[in-house]
C-alpha positions, 0 to 999 in steps of 0.5 A, spaced: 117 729 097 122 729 091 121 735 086 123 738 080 124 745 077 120 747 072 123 749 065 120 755 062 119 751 055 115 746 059 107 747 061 107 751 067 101 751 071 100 755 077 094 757 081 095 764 084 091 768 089 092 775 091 090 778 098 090 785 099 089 788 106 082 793 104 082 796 110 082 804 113 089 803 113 091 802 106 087 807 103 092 811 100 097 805 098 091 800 095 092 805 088 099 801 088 097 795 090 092 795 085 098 797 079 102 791 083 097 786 082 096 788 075 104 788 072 104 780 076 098 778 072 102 782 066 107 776 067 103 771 068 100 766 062 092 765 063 089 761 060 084 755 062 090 750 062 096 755 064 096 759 069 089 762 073 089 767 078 084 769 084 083 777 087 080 777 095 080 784 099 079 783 106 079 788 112 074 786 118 071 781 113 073 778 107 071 778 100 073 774 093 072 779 087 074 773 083 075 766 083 080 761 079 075 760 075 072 765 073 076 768 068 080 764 063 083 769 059 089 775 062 084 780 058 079 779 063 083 779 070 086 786 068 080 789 067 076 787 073 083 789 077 084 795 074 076 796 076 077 794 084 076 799 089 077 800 095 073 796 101 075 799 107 073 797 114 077 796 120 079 792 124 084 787 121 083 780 120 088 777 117 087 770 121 081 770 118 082 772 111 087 766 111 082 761 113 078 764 108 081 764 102 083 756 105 076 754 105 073 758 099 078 759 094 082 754 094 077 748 094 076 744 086 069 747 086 073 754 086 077 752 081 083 750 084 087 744 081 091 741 087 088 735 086 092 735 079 098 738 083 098 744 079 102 749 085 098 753 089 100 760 090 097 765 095 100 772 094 098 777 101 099 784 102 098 787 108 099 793 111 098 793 118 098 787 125 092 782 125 088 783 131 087 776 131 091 770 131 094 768 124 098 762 126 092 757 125 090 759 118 096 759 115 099 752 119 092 749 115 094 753 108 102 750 109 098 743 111 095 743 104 101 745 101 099 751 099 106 756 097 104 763 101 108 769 100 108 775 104 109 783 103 108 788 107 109 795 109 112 799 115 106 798 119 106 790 117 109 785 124 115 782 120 115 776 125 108 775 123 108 776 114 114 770 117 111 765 120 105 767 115 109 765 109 111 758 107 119 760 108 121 765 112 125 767 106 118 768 102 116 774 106 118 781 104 118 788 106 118 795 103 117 802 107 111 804 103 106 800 097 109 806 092 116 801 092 112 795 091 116 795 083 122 794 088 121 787 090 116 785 084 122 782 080 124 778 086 117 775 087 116 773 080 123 770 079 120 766 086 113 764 083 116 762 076 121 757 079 116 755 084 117 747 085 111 742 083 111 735 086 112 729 081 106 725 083 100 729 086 100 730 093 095 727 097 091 733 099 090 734 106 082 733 108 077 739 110 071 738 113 067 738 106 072 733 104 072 728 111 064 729 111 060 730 105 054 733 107 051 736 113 045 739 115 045 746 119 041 749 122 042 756 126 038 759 132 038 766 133 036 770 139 031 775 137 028 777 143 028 786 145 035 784 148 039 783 141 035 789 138 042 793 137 047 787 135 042 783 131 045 786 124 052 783 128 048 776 129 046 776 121 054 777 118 056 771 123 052 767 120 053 770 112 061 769 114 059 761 116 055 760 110 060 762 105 064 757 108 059 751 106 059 748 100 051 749 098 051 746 091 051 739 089 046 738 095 051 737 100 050 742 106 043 745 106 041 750 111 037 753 116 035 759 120 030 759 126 028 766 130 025 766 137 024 770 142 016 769 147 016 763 140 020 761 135 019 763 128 022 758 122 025 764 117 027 759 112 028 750 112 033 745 111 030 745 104 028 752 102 033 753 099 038 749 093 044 755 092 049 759 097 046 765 093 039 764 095 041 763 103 046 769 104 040 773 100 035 771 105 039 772 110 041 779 109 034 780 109 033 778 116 029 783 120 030 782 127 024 779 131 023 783 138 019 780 144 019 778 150 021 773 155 026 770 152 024 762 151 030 758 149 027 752 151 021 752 147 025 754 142 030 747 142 024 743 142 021 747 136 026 746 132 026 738 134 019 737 133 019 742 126 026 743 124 029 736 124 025 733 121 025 729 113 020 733 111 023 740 113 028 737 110 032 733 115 037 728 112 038 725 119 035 717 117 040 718 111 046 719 117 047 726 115 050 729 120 045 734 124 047 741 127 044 746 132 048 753 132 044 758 137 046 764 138 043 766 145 044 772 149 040 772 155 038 767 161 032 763 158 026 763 161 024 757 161 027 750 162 033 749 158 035 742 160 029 737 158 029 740 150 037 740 150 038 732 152 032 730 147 036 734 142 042 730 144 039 723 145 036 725 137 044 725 135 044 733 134 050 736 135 049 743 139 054 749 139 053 755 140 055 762 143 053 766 148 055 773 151 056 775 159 049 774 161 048 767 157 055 763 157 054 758 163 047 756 160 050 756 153 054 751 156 049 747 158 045 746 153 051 745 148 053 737 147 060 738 151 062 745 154 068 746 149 063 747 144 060 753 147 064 760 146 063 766 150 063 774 148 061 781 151 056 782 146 054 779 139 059 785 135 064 781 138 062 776 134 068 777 128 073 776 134 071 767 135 069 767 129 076 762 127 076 759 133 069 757 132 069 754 125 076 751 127 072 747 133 066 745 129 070 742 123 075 738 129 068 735 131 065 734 124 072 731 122 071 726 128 063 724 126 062 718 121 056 718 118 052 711 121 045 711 123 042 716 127 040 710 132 047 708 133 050 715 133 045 717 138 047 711 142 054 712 142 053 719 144 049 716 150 052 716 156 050 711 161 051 712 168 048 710 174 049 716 180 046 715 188 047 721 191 049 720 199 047 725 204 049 727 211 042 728 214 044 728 221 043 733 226 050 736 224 047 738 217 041 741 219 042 749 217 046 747 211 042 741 207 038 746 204 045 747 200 046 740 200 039 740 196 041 745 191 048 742 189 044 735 188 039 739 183 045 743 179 048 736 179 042 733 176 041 738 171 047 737 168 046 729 167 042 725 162 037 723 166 033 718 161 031 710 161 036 710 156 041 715 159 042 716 166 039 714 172 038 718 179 038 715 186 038 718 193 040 717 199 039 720 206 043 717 212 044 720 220 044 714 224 040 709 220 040 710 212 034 711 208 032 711 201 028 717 197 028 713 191 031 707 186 036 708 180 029 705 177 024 709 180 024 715 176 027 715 169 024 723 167 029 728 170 023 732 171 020 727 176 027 725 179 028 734 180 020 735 183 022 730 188 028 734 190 025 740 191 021 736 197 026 733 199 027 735 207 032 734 213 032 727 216 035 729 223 039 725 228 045 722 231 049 719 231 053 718 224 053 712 222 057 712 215 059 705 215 052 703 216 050 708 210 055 704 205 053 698 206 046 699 206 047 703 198 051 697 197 046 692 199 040 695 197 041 700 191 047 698 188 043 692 187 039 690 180 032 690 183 033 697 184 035 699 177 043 698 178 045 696 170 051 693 173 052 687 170 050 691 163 057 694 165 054 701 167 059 705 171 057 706 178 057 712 182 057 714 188 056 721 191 058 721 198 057 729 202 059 728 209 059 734 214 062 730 220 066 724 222 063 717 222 062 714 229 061 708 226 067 703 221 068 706 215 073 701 212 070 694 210 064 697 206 067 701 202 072 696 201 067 692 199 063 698 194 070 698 190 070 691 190 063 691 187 067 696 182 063 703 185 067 709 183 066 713 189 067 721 190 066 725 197 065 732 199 066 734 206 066 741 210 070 743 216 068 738 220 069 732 216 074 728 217 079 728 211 083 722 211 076 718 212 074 721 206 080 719 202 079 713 205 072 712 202 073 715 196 076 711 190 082 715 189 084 720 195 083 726 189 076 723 189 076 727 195 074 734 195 073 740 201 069 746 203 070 751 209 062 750 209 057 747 204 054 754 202 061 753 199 059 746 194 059 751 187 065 752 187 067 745 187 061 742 183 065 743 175 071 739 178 066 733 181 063 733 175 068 733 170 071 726 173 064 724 173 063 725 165 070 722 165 065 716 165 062 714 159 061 707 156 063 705 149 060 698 150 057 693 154 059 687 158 057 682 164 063 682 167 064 687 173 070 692 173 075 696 178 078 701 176 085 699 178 092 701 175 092 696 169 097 691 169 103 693 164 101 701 164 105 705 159 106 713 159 111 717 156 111 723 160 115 730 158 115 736 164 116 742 160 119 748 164 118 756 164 127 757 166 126 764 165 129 769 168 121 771 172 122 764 176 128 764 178 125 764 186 120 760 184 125 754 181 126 750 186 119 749 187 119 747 180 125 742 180 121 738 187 115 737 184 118 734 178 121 729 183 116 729 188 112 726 181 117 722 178 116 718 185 109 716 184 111 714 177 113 707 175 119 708 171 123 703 168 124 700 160 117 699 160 113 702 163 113 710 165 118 714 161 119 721 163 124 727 160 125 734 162 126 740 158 126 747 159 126 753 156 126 761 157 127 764 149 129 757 147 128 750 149 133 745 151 132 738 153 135 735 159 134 729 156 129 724 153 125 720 153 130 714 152 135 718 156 134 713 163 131 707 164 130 708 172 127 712 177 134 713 180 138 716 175 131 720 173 132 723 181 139 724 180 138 729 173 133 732 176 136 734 182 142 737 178 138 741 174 140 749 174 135 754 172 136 756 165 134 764 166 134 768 159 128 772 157 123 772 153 118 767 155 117 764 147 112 758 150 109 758 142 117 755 140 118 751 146 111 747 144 113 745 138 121 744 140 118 737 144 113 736 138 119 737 133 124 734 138 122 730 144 115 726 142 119 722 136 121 714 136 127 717 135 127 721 142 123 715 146 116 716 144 112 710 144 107 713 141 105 709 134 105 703 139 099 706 142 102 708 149 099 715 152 103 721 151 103 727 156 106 734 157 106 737 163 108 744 163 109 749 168 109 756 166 109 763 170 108 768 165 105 770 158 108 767 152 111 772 147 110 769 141 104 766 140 102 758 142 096 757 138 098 753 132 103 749 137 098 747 142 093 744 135 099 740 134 099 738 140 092 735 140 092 733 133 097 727 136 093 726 141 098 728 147 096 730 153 097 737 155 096 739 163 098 747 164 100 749 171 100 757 172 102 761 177 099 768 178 104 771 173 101 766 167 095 767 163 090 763 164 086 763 158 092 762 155 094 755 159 087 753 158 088 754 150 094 750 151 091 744 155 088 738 152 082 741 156 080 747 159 079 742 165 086 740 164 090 748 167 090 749 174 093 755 177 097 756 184 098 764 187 105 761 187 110 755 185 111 754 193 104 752 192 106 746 187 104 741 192 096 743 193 095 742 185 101 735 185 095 729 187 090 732 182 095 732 177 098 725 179 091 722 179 089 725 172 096 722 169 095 715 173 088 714 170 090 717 163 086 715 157 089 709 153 086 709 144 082 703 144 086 698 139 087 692 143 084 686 139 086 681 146 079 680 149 082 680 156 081 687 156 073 688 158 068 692 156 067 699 161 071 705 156 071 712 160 072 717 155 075 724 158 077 728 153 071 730 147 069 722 148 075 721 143 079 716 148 077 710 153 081 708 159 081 701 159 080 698 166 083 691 168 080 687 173 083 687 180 085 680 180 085 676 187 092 672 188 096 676 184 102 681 184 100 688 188 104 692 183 100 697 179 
């Protein structure tokens, strides 16, 4: 934006914020911190309508000694400076602090004048390295315009006071804080010559601003299990409360306790102010008792909590939140209150620790919103990363009538399970029969929601129950519990498809087909079809039936592939004691299917006529994958094979990095899969060392994903990164990879045993979206999930054309739907 200087006549205005590392390792240099402090606001001009200033020490936790405004008056500010004492604490969160002084300090309600264009000006004195990431927190203060400059000691990471500041010629550095007299000169001539926008800048929207109010409510463990790392549960959610914007009956607050019972420690409208929640709060005593009840603990505060005359604002649609913090398997059941909650339109996050993630999971709207800890005093640790994803969500929630927010949030799927009950299956059915449970527990089983059919086959087919017999997951659960082996031989697969064909894919046995309800079949196989295969699984796709097979090691591969939708849609195990390890992969395609609408007409999954990707392979070219290369370059070619590449339809670039990234070429470099071969065939490993995947990520954002690259983003085209990685990044990869999503490209990490997995998976769109080989001459056990996760990608609903039709299947955080095209007769086979 065009900008100009400031004369020292005109009526300068500044907002200042200085951040003083409090902690154990500044104790002899906060004295002249302080004196530093003290001679900047000397040459300051304060008053109410020049310049204000801001004080916030941190080490652990953050602290505001005060706000823009609460002093208008330079006498004021020196006094209260010269009165500042040391706070102490270790470790240092640095990433925190900067999210801190963003959300509470920066705001108007602060005293803050963004909104006026009166330059912001963050002032951070650091005396060590963040023991949290700070790549976040200060790309958000950039984003809001906010000019951070930093100062640090002999004991400060350079690197970091750089990527920190706005510039990097904004970060200082001195040997000890006794010589901050050295640079004052310099950082005063920089804050006085600081450059104001002609025009206010639109600022950035936070959380508060995209969504006005919200209606909190935290479930706390309070069971003889979390007796020693209560005091940590209760500073959390001090911490998040303090990032709330209490006053003007915007977010109202509320804190549940349980352990055997739950116990309501204050409600939505018990309190009017932020001081009186974090009084209340600090007060917290822990409850102790046992046995942990989570699952009557969700339903009370369903029934008690969320409620108008708790002080629930949900038939107004605000937005309605759960945060548990829980650190123990529960109990009792979980699923039943947790899916109530969910069709009620609630929002579950929560926490859990070692002994609770998976459950945690479970019970939250979408496993991304669920974080896990050793134990609660590790709390600090996610904290960031958990507000960073409730305000991502909050972002995306626009208010609307409760009903319709619970019924967008509904998926409707129908799912018939069929089992091999031949004589071959007999030892392992008990294991069919637990994984058909686990399956069910983690649907949405409901008249509105799911619905459950199962089917038990050897030489003749034989149905358990309808999709339309039950519509409780208690019922549809008892039954499986009782469910026992049918015996008998030979298999007949074939018979067993066109009979759930003909009879349970069928309207009078509850199919919502003709609703335009996704139809999913699961099919578990130990042994090879006696009988044809071929024609009705023809025919259940034709219907628009999405199939998935398991087998075991008596299956026969290739017929399953066959019957499968997709040969990816197939999955193997040595045994079917084996089936958990491949039930989070089967479940993540089928929550890929969620409907958006409705429609009449049936729909197949088919490669839409005129499908477009851009795709961009990144590749890790440094020196620790030199025998692995090879293997690199003939995935890419063995990828760009099955892509369909021409002017328009699929684009692909290769780039490759090690301590820089360098692109092969773009997007708009070749318009034929020929020359794309060719290139690629060619490609040299580029070597060098360190592995900076952090800069690489934001070199394609920068460079590669540009209209000027080829990147036909802004026409609605899906973007997708495909990066191959064998080892840790050096710098780091967080503030990037948020890039990447906010763009809404779609990142998938491949790693191989050198990698760090938790990095790839924060770097990946989703968690899903990493998968790991021991070595990259592996690359071709991975290549066909890859390939039919980037085949099938989503696609931004924007069509106003009604030839597209109804069925959206949302694979990332329900965000963005596949359009499906029908498969119709008598044209071209092209895909």
């Amino acid at each position: 934006f065009n900008v100009c200087f400031i004369a020292e006549g005109d009526r300068k205005r500044r907002d200042v914020v200085f951040l003083l590392d409090g902690s154990d390792g500044t104790r002899n240099g906060f004295p002249a911190m302080k004196e530093f402090v003290q001679r900047m606001v000397e040459k300051l001009e304060v008053a109410e309508n020049r310049d204000r200033v801001s004080v916030v020490q941190y080490s652990r936790d953050p602290e505001a000694h005060f706000y823009l405004n609460t002093y208008m008056t330079k006498e004021e500010v020196l006094d209260h400076v010269r009165g500042l004492r040391h706070k102490g604490g270790r470790p240092l969160y640095t990433g925190a602090a900067l999210q801190y002084v963003r959300d509470n300090v920066f705001p108007a309600s602060s005293g803050s004048r963004q909104l006026e264009g009166v330059p912001q000006i963050l002032i951070l004195l650091s005396g060590g390295r963040s023991l949290d990431s700070v790549d976040a927190a200060a790309s958000s203060l950039k984003e809001l315009g906010v000019l951070t400059f930093g100062i640090g000691s002999r004991g400060s990471d350079s690197r970091e006071l750089q990527r920190i500041s706005y510039d990097p010629n904004y970060a200082l550095s001195v040997t000890d804080f006794s010589e901050l007299p050295n640079v004052q000169e310099q950082l005063l001539a920089s804050v006085q010559a600081v450059a104001m926008p002609i025009t206010p800048a639109s600022p950035t929207l936070t959380a508060d601003d995209a969504i006005p109010r919200k209606d909190v409510v935290f479930l706390l463990d309070g069971s003889d299990g979390t007796r020693n790392t209560f005091p940590a549960m209760r500073d959390f959610v001090q911490r998040v409360v303090e990032l709330f914007n209490i006053e003007a009956n915007r977010d109202r607050v509320s804190v549940v306790q349980y352990s055997r019972d739950a116990e309501v420690n204050f409600y939505l409208n018990s309190y009017a102010t932020k001081g009186e929640i974090l009084n209340t709060v600090r007060g917290l005593r822990h409850r102790g008792g046992r046995p942990l009840n989570t699952g009557a603990a969700l339903q009370y505060v369903r029934d008690s909590v969320f409620t108008a005359s708790a002080g629930s604002r949900k038939q107004e649609g605000v937005p309605q939140i759960l945060i548990l913090l829980s650190g123990g398997r529960s109990g009792d059941n979980i699923d039943t209150p947790a899916s109530t909650l969910k069709e009620s339109g609630i929002l579950i996050f929560g926490i859990g620790t070692r002994n609770s993630s998976r459950e945690v999971q479970r019970i939250a709207n979408d496993p991304t919103y669920a974080q896990s800890i050793n134990e609660f005093s590790d709390l600090p640790s996610v904290q960031q990363q958990f507000i960073s994803s409730l305000n991502n969500v909050l972002g995306q929630v626009k208010p609307m009538t409760p009903t319709v927010a619970a019924e967008r949030r509904m998926a409707r799927r129908d799912v018939v399970f069929l089992l091999d009950g031949s004589d071959g299956t007999r030892s392992s059915f008990p294991a069919m029969r637990d994984f058909v449970e686990r399956m069910v527990e983690r649907l949405n089983v409901s008249e509105k929601g799911d619905h459950v059919s199962v089917v038990q086959y050897s030489r003749d087919p034989e149905a358990h129950f309808y999709l339309n017999t039950y519509s409780r997951k208690e019922d549809v659960l008892d039954t499986l519990r009782g469910l026992m082996h049918k015996g008998g031989r030979p298999l007949n697969t074939g018979a067993a498809l066109q009979y759930v064909r003909d009879n349970v894919f069928t309207a009078s046995s509850g199919s919502r087909l003709v609703e335009g309800v996704p139809q999913l079949l699961i099919l578990l196989s130990g042994g090879k079809s006696f009988d044809n295969v071929d024609t009705p699984a023809s025919s259940l796709k034709e219907l628009g039936v999405l199939i998935f097979a398991i087998g075991s090691r008596s299956s026969d591969s290739r017929e399953l592939q066959k019957i499968s939708n997709e040969p990816s849609y197939a999955l193997s195990v040595s045994d079917f004691a084996d089936l958990p390890s491949v039930q989070q992969q089967l479940f993540t395609n089928i929550n890929t299917v969620f409907v958006e609408g409705t429609s009449s007409t049936t729909t197949t999954i088919a490669e839409g006529r005129r499908q477009r990707r851009d795709v961009v392979f990144l590749l890790d070219g440094s020196d620790a994958t030199r025998n692995g290369f090879p293997a690199m370059k003939e995935f890419v070619q063995r990828m760009v094979e099955k892509l369909e590449v021409s002017e328009n339809r699929d684009q692909v670039s290769v780039v490759q990095y090690s301590r820089d990234p360098e692109a092969h070429f773009y997007l708009n470099t070749f318009k034929t899969k020929e020359k794309i071969l060719d290139s690629v065939r060619g490609l040299r490993h580029k070597g060098g060392r360190p592995l900076y995947t952090g800069a690489a990520l934001q070199y394609v954002i920068d460079n590669v994903f540009t209209a000027s690259s080829g990147s036909r983003r802004v026409e609605g085209v899906p973007q997708i990164l495909v990066l191959l990685s064998g080892g840790r990044s050096f710098d780091s990869v967080e503030a990037a990879a948020s890039s990447l999503k906010e763009l809404g490209i779609l990142t998938f990490g491949i790693g191989s045993r050198g990698s760090d997995s938790r990095e790839l998976q924060r770097i990946s769109y989703d968690p899903n979206y990493a998968l790991s080989v021991s070595d990259f001459s592996e690359l071709p056990n991975v290549q066909e999930q890859l390939l039919a996760s980037v085949k099938a990608v989503s696609i931004p609903i924007t069509p106003t054309s009604q030839t597209v039709t109804g069925t959206c299947v949302a694979v990332l955080y329900n965000t963005l739907c596949l359009v499906f095209l029908h498969d119709i007769p008598n044209h071209s086979s092209e895909s």
